[in-house]
N, C-alpha and C positions, 0 to 999 in steps of 0.2 A: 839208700837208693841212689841211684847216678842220675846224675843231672838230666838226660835226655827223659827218665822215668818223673821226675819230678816237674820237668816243663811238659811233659802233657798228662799229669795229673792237675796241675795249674789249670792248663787249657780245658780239660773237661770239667774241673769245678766253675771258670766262666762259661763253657758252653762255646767255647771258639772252636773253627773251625781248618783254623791253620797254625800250630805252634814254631816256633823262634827260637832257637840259643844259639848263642856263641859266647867264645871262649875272651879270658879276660882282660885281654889285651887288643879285642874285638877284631880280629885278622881273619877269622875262620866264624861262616856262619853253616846254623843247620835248619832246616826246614821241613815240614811234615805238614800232611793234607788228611784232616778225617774222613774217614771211607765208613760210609754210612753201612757197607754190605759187609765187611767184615766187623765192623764194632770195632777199629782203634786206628790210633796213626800209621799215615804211610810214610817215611822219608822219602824227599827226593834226595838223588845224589849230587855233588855238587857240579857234575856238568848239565843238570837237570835243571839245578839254582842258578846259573852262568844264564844257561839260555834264557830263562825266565826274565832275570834283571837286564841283562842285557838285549830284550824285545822291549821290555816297558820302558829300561830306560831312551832307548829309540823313537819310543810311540810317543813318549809324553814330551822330551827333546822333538817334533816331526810337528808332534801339535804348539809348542807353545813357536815356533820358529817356520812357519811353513814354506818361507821363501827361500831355505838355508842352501844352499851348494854342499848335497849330499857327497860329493865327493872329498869336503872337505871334514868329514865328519869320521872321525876314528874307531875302531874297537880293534881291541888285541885282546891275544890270550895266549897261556905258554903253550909248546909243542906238544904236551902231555893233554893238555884237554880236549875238551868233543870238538869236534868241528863243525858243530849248527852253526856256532858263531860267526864263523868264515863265509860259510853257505847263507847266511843272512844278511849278511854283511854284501858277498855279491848281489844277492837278489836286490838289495835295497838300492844298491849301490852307493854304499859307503866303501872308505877306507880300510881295508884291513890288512893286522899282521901280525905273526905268531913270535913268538921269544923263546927264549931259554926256558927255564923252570927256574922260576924266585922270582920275588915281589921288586929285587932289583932291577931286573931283567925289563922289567912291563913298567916298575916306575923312570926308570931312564928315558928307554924308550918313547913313552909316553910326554914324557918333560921335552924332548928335542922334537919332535912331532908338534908340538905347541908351538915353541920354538919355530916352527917355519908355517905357522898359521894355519895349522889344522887344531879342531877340535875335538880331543880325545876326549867319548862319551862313556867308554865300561871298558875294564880291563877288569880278565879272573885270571882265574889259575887251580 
């Protein structure tokens, strides 16, 4: 069986209702949400999991911080991904901005944006 088959055979012997895997080196996750109306998991895809982590990680950063100077609050993602991130990003009015494709790209980035006193919250790809 492959992995994805065995983490929600996992998840439906606990009865959970959202499964988990990523890969071994933990760079890449996957995510999947049980649908009561078809009987099994759905995956989201990963600009599905981008948006997701990076709303919560906003919401929960928003709440424990509420006086923060949202404009000094960062998200990036590579050019290849969704663009809710950006569009969220405006709405909120945080900082954003997109890179190249690679995890160098957005960890630089990310590093010198610190560097000048902003706080980078979620970076995908």
């Amino acid at each position: 069986a492959d992995t994805w088959s065995l983490c929600f055979q996992a998840a439906e012997e606990a009865g959970a209702t959202l499964a988990l895997a990523n890969d071994p080196d933990a760079d890449r996750l996957a995510a999947a949400e049980w649908n009561a109306t078809t009987g099994k998991f759905e995956p989201f895809s990963g600009n599905e999991i981008g948006a997701l982590l990076g709303h919560w990680v906003w919401t929960e950063y928003a709440k424990a911080h509420p006086d923060v100077d949202k404009s000094k609050c960062a998200l990036l993602c590579s050019t290849v991904s969704s663009k809710f991130l950006g569009a969220m990003a405006r709405a909120e009015g945080l900082h954003f901005e997109e890179t190249l494709t690679g995890f160098k790209w957005l960890g630089n980035r990310a590093r010198e944006l610190e560097e000048e006193g902003m706080t980078v919250l979620f970076c995908f790809e």
